[in-house]
C-alpha positions as CSV (number, residue, x, y, z in Angstrom):
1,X,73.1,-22.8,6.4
2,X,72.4,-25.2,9.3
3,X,70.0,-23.1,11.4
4,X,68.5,-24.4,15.0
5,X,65.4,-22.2,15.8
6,X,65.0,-22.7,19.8
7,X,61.3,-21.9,20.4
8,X,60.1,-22.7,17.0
9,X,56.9,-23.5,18.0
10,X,56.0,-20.3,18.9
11,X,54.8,-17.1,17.1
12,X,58.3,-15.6,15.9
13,X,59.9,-18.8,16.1
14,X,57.3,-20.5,13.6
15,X,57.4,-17.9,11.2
16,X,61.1,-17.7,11.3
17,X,61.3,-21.4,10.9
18,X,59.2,-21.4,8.0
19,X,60.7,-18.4,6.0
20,X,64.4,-19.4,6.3
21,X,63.5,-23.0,5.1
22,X,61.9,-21.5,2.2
23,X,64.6,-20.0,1.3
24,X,66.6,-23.1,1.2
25,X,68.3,-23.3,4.7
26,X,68.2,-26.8,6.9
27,X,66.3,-26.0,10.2
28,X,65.9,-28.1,13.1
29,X,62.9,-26.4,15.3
30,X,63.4,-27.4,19.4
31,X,60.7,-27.1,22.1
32,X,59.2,-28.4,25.1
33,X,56.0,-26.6,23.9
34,X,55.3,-24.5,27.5
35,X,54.2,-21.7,25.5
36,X,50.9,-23.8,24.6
37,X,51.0,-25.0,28.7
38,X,50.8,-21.5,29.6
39,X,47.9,-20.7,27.4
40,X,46.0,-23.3,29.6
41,X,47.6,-22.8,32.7
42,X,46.1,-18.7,32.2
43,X,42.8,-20.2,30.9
44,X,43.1,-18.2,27.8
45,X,43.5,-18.7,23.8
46,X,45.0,-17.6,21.0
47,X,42.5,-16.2,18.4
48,X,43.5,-18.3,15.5
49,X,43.6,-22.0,16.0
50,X,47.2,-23.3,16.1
51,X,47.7,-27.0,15.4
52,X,50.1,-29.7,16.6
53,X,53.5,-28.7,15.8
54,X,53.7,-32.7,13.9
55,X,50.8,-31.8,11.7
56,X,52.2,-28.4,10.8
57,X,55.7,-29.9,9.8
58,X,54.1,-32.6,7.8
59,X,51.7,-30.1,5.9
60,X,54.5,-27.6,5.3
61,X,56.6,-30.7,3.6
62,X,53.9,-31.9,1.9
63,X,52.9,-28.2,0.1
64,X,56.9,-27.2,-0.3
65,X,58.8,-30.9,-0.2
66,X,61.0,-29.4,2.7
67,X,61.5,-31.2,5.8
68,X,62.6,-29.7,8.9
69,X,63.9,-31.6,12.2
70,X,62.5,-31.3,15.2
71,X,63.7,-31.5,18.8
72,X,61.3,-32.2,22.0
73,X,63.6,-30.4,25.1
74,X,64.1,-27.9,27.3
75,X,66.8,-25.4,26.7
76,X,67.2,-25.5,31.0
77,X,68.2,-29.1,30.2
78,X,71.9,-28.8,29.4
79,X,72.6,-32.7,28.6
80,X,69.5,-32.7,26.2
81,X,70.8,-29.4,24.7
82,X,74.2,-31.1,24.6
83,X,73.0,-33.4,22.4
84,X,71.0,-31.5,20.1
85,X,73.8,-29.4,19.1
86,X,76.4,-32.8,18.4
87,X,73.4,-34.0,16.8
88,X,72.5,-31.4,14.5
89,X,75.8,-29.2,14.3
90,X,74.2,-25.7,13.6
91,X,76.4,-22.6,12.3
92,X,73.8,-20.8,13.5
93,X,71.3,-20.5,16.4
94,X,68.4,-18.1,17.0
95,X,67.5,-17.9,20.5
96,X,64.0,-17.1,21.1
97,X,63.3,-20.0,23.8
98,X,61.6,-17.5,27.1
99,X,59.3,-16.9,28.8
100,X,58.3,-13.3,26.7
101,X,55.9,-12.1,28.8
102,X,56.5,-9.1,31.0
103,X,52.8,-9.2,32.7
104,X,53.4,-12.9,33.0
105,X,56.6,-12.2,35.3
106,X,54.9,-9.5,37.6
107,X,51.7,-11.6,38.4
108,X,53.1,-13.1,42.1
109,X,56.8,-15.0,43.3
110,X,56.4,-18.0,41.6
111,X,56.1,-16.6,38.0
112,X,58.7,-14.1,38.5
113,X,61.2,-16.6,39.6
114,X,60.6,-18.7,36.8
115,X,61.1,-16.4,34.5
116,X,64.2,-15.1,35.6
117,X,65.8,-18.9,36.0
118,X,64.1,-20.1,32.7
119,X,65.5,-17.5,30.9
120,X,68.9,-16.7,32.3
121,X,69.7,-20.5,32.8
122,X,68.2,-21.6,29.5
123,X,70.8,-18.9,27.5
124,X,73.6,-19.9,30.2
125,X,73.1,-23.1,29.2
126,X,73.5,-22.1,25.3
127,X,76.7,-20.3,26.0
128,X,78.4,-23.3,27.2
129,X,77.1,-25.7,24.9
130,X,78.2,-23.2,22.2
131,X,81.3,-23.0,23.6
132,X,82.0,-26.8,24.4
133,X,80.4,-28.0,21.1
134,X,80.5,-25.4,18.5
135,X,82.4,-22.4,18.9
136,X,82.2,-21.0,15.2
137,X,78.5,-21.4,15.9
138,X,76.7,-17.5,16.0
139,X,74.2,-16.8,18.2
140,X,71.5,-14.4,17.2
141,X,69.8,-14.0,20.7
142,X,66.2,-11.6,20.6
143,X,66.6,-8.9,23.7
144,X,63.9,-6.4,23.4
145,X,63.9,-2.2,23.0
146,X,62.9,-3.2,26.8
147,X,65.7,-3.9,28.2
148,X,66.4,0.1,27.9
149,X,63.3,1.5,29.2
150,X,62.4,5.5,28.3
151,X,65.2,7.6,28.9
152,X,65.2,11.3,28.5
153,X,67.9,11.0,25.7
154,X,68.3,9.2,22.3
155,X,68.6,5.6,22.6
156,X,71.5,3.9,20.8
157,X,72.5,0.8,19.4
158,X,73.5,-1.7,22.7
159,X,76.7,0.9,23.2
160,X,76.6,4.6,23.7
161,X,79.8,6.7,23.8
162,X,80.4,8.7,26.8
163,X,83.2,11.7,28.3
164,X,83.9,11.7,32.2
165,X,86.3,13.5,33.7
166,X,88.1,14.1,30.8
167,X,88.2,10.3,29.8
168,X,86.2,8.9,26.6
169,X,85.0,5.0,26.4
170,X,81.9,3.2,24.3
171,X,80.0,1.1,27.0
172,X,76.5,-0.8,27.2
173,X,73.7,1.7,26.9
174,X,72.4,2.0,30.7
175,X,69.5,-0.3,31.2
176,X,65.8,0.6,32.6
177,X,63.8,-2.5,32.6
178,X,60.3,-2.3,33.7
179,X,59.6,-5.6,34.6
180,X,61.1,-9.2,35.9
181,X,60.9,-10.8,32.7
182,X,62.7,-7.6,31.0
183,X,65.6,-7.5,33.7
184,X,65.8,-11.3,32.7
185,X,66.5,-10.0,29.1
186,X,69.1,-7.6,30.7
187,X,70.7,-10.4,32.2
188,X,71.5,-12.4,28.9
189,X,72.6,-9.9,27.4
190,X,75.5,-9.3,30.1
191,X,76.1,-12.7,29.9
192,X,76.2,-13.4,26.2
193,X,78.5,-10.1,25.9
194,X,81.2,-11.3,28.7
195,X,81.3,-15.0,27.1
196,X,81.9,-13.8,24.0
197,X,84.6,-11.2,25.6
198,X,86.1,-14.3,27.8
199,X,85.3,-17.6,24.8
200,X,85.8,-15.6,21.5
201,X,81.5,-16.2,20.5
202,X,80.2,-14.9,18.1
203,X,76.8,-13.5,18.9
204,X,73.8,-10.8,18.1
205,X,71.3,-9.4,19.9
206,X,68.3,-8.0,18.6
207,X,66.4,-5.7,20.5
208,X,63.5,-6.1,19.4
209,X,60.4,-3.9,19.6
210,X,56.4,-5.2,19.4
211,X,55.4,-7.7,16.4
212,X,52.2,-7.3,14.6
213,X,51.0,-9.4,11.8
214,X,49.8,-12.9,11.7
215,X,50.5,-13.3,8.2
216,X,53.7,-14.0,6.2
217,X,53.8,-15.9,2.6
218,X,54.4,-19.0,4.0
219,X,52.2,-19.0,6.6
220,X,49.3,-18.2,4.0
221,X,49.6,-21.1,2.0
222,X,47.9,-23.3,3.8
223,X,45.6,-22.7,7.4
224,X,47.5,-25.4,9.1
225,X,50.2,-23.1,9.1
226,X,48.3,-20.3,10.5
227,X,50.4,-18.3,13.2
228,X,49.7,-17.1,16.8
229,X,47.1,-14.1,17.2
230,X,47.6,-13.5,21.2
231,X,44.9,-10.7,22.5
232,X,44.6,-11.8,26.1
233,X,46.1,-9.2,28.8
234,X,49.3,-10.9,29.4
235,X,50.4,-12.7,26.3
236,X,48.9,-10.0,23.9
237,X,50.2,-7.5,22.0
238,X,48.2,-3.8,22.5
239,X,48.0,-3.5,18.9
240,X,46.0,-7.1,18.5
241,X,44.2,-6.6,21.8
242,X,42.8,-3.7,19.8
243,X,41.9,-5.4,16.3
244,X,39.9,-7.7,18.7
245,X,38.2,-5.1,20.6
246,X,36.8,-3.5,17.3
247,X,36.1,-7.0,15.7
248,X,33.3,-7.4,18.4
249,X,32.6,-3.7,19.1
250,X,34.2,-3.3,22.7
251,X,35.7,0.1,23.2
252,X,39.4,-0.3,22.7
253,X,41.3,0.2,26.3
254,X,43.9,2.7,26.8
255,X,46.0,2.2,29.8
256,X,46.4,5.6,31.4
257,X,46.9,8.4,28.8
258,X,48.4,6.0,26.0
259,X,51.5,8.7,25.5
260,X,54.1,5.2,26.2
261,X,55.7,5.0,22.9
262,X,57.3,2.2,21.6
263,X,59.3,0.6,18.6
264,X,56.9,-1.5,16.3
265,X,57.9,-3.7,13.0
266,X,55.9,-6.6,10.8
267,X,56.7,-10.1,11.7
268,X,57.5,-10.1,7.6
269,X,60.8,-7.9,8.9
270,X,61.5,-9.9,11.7
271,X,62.0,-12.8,9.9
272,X,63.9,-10.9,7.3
273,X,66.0,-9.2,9.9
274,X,67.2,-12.8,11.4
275,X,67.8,-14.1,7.8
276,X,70.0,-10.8,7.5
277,X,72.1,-11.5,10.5
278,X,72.5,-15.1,10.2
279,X,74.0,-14.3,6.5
280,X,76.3,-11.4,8.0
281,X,77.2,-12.9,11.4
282,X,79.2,-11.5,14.0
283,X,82.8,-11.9,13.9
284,X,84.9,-14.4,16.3
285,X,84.9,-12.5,20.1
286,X,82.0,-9.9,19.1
287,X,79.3,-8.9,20.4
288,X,77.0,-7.0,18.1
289,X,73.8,-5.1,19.3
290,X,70.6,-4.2,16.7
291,X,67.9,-2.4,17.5
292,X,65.0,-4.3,15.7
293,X,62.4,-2.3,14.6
294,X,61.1,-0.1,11.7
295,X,58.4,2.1,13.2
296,X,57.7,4.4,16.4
297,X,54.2,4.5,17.9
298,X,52.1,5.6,21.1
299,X,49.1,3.8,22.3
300,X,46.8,6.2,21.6
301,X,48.3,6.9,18.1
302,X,47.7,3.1,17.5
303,X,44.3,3.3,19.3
304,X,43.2,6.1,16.6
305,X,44.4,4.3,13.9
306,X,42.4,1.1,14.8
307,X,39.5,3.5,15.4
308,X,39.9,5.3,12.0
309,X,40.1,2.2,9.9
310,X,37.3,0.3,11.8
311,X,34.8,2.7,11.1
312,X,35.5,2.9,7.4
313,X,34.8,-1.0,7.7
314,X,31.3,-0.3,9.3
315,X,32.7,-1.4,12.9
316,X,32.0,0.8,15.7
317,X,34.8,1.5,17.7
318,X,35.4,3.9,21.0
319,X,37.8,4.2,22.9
320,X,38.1,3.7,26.7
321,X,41.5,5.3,29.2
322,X,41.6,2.9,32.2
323,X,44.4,3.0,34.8
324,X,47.6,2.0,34.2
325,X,48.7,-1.2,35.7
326,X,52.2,-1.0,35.2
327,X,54.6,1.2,36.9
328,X,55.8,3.3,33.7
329,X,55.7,7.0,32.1
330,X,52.5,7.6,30.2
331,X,53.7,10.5,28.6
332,X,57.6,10.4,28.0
333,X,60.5,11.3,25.4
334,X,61.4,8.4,22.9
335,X,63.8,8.3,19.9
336,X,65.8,4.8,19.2
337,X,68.0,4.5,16.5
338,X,67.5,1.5,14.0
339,X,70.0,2.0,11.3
340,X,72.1,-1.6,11.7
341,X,69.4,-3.5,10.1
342,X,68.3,-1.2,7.3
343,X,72.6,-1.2,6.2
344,X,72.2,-4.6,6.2
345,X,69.7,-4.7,3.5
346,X,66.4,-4.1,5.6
347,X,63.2,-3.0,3.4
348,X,60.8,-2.4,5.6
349,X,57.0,-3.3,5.5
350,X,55.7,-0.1,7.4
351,X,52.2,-0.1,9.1
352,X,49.8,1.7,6.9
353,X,45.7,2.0,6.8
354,X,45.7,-1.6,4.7
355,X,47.9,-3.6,6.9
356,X,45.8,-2.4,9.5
357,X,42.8,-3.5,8.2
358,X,44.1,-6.8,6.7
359,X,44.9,-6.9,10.8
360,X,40.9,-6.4,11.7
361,X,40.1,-8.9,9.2
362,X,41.5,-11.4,10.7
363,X,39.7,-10.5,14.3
364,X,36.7,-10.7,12.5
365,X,37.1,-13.8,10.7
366,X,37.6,-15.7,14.2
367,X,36.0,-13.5,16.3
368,X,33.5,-15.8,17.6
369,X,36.9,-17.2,19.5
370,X,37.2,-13.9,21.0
371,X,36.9,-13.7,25.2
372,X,36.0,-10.1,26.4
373,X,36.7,-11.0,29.5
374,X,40.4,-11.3,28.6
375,X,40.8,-7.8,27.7
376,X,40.8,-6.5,30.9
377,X,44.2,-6.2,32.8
378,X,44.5,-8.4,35.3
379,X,48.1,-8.0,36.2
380,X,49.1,-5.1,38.2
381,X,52.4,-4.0,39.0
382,X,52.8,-2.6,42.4
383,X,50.3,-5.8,44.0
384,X,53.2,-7.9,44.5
385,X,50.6,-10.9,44.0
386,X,47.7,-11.1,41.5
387,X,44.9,-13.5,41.6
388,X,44.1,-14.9,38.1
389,X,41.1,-16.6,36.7
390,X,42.9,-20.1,35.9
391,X,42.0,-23.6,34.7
392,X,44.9,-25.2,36.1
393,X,47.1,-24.7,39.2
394,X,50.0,-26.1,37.3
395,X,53.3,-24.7,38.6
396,X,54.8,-24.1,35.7
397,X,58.1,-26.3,34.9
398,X,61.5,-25.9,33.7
399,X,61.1,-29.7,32.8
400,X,59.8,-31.2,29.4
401,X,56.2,-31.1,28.9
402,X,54.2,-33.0,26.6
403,X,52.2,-31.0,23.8
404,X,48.6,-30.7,24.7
């Protein structure tokens, strides 16, 4: 298949990129490489070092004789996405081009407001060069389990079927979003599902839970290919903020009781999960919704786990409760269904003792890269506007930057 990865320069987009060219599809990667701006912009880094997306394209043909074509835009740029898709005529595009960041959307007025145009413009801008351009095209757009929040019941799959006052219908599962960058995701998703009511699209949305895992078999064969390892308080993921805390010995930090549970899966499944739905797309005028993940865990569950493992590697570990920053439940009821994926063909790589401490090893292995002072949540909900230790008072742009 013809497959454009938007975003694939970053951490699921680059592992995405690389798995579905292995498998013989022709990928064009398009970025404008803001996820790199914003690591500078925060003053922080990811733990492994990530080269220049040129080099990494040139290494990966070299070792495996593929090329793949890549696009220097901005989704927010309609002509330049315009011409990108005449150019490369895709049947299929994955969507992963936002700003992901939920602590990132709550730190003041400016980043909110970004988020919330980048995002909702950027996949308004898809749905009408989609529809314009290539209307067979599907999109496979990543939501998150976010977008739902922690109901009191069982969460469903996008559509929950409901009686009221005597009268059935299936309708969107209710949305709870507990941030600006996941109402953003809430957003798309309303939009992709009317355009595809109103256009006759073709489009699936993954809501996705967290991705661990830095490794894939592509990624392996050479360092240059090495993938994002994000720790810091607003780009990180709990589970790696806490295989960095135990590389260097730092207590690993709890945010209030650590009872928030949420959907977990390997980035090995996520990239199988896109190759999945890009082989079984959505038929003309649906819209489909997955819930992407394999696995269901609470903070503290994860913390002990981390703790467990590190000590059996001679690593002492503790753990710290600090107050929660976000506006959430800390203890709360949580059951998601995931069953789309797995009748698809999903085999799941689970989170065991090993994988965890494959995780620590490579915390340790760069660890003298490793800030401590970016553990510490600097991002708190209810402030309105948070002051940030930065390098750069860049406003961040909805234009094309140039790759640091």
């Amino acid at each position: 298949m013809r497959i454009v990865i938007l975003g694939g320069d970053g951490y699921c987009g680059w592992a995405t990129a690389l798995y579905l060219s292995s498998k013989g599809h022709s990928i064009a990667i398009v970025d404008n490489f803001s996820r790199r701006l914003w690591d500078f912009e925060l003053g922080v880094q990811t733990l492994t070092p990530i080269r220049p997306l040129p080099e990494r394209l040139s290494v990966w043909q070299q070792l495996t004789g593929r090329s793949m074509t890549s696009y220097v835009g901005d989704v927010c740029d309609f002509e330049f996405l315009r011409s990108m898709i005449t150019s490369f005529q895709p049947e299929a595009v994955v969507h992963f081009a936002e700003q992901r960041s939920a602590p990132y959307s709550m730190i003041d007025q400016k980043r909110a407001v970004f988020t919330q145009v980048n995002n909702v413009v950027g996949t308004l801008n898809l749905l009408f060069a989609i529809h314009e351009l290539a209307p067979d095209c599907h999109i496979v757009k990543l939501g998150t389990m976010g977008e739902y929040g922690t109901p009191n019941i069982d969460i469903e799959e996008g559509f929950l079927a409901i009686e009221h006052n005597g009268r059935r219908d299936t309708l969107p599962f209710p949305k709870q979003p507990g941030s600006f960058y996941h109402l953003s995701k809430v957003h798309d998703s309303h939009n992709i599902m009317f355009a595809c009511k109103v256009w006759g699209l073709r489009a699936t949305d993954l809501n996705q839970g967290v991705v661990y895992g830095t490794i894939t078999d592509e990624v392996q064969m050479d360092e240059a290919l090495i993938n994002r390892f994000d720790y810091d308080d607003v780009f990180g993921t709990v589970l790696n903020r806490f295989c960095a805390q135990a590389a260097i010995g730092t207590p690993l930090t709890v945010y209030g009781k650590g009872g928030q549970t949420r959907g977990f899966l390997d980035i090995r499944d996520t990239v199988r999960c896109i190759e999945l739905v890009c082989l079984n797309p959505a038929d003309r005028g649906e819209f489909r919704v997955f819930n992407q993940f394999t696995e269901q865990f609470s903070v503290l569950d994860l913390a002990k786990l981390i703790q467990m493992v590190a000590r059996e590697m001679d690593l002492k570990v503790e753990i710290d409760h600090l107050p929660d920053p976000r506006v959430e439940a800390e203890t709360h009821y949580y059951n998601a269904k995931h069953s789309k994926l797995s009748d698809l063909g999903l085999e799941p790589h689970l989170l065991s003792d090993s994988l965890v401490n494959s995780l620590i090893e490579v915390a340790v292995r760069y660890r003298n890269r490793i800030d401590p002072a970016m553990f510490a949540p600097q991002v708190n909900w209810r402030a309105g506007k948070n002051e940030r230790r930065t390098v750069s008072s860049m406003q961040p742009a909805l234009s094309i930057v140039e790759e640091p």
